[in-house]
C-alpha positions in Angstrom: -34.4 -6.4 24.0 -32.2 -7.5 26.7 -29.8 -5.0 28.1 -25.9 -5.9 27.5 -23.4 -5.0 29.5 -20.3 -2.5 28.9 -17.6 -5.7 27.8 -20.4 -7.0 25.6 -20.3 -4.3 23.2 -17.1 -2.7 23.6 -15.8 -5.4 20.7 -18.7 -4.4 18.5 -17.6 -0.6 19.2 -14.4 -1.3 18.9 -14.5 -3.2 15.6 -16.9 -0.5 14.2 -14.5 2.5 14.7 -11.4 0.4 13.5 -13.1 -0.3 10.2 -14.6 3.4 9.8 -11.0 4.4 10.8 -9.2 2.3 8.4 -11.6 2.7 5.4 -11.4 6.5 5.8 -8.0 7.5 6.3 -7.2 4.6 3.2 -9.8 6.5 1.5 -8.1 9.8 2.3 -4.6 8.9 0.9 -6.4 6.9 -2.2 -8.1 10.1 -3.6 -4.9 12.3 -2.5 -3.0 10.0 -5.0 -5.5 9.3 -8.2 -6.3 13.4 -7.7 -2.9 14.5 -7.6 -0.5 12.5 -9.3 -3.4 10.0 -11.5 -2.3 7.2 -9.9 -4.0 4.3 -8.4 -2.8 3.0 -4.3 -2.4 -0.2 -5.9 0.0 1.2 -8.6 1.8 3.8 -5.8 2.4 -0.1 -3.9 4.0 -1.5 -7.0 6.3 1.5 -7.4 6.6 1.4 -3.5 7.9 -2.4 -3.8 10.0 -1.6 -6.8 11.6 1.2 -4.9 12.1 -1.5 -1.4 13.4 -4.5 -2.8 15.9 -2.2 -4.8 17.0 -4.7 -7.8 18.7 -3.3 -10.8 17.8 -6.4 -13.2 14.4 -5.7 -12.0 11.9 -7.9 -10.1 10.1 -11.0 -12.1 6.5 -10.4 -11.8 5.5 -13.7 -10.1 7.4 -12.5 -7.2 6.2 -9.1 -7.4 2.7 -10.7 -6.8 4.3 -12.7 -4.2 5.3 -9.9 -2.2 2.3 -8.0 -2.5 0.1 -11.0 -1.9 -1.8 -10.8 -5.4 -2.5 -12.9 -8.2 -0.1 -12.6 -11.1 -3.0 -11.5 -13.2 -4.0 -8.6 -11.0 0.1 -7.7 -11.1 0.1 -7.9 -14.7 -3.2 -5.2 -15.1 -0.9 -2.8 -12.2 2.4 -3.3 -14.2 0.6 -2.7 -17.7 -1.1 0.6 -16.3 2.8 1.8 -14.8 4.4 0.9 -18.1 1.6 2.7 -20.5 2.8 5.8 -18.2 6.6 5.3 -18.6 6.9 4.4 -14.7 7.3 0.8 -15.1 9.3 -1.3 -18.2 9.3 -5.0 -18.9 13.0 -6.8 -19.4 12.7 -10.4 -20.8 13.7 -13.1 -18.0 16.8 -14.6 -19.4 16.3 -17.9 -18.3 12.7 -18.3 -19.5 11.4 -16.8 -22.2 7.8 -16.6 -20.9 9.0 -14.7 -17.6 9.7 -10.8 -17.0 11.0 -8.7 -15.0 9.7 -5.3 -14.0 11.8 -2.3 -13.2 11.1 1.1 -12.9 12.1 3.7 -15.3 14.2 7.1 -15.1 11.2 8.6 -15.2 9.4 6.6 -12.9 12.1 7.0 -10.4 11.8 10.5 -10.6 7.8 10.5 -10.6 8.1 8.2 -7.3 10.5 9.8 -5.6 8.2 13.3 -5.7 5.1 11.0 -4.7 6.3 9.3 -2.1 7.5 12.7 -0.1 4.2 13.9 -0.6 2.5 10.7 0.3 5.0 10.6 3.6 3.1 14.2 4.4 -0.6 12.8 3.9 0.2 10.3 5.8 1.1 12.1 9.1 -2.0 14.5 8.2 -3.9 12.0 9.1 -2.9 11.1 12.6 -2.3 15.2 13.5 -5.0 14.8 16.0 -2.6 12.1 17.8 0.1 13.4 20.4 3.2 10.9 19.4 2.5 8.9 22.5 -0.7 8.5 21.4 0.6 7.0 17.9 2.7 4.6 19.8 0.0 3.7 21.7 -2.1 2.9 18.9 0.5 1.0 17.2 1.2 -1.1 20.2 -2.1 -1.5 20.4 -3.0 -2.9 16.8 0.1 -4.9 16.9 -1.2 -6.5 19.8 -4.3 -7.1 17.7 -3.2 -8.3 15.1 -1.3 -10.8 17.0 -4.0 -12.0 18.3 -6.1 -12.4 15.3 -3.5 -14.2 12.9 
């Protein structure tokens, strides 16, 4: 097998260790959520949106898909999981009778609130081995990445 120099595999190596990093510290802040609190990252991301785009009608569901680049479908299965737990209710679209809108509850407002602090802490758990210049570093670095790759 033919030898290959160091800039021949550094992508490979670099590639391998952002995946492992990404899958694991996802991974990480997954189980911290469905152990803790029963709750699903892709739920936490609805109640997440809910909380950003801030709407007291609510948000209609096609455009809660939209934002977090899902099919309707697959925002449906989230919202029915939030709603069977309170978090999440359903208000009738006035303007089309086959439309909703989702908005979170009291309860899920206060559920959220207690998650998200504690999801705020896991996250910086997982980059205590980084000095801050080191996080901007790799932030600066992955947004250079990205931009290259898109």
């Amino acid at each position: 097998m033919e030898q290959r120099s160091e800039s021949e595999t550094l992508p490979t190596l670099a590639a391998i260790i952002l995946a492992r990093a990404s899958v694991t510290v996802s991974r990480n802040l997954s189980e911290a959520l469905e152990n803790n609190h029963g709750l699903h990252i892709s739920q936490f991301d609805v109640m997440a949106t809910l909380q950003r785009l801030n709407r007291t009608a609510g948000v209609p569901l096609h455009e809660l898909a939209s934002q977090m680049a899902v099919t309707p479908a697959s925002m449906t299965n989230r919202v029915d999981n939030l709603a069977d737990k309170g978090y999440v209710e359903r208000i009738p679209c006035p303007n089309d009778r086959r439309s909703w809108h989702i908005k979170m509850t009291p309860k899920g407002k206060t559920f959220f609130g207690k998650v998200f602090e504690e999801h705020r802490r896991n996250e910086a758990s997982q980059f205590e081995g980084l000095t801050d210049a080191e996080k901007k570093e790799l932030i600066s670095l992955l947004v250079k990445l990205l931009d290259a790759v898109e």
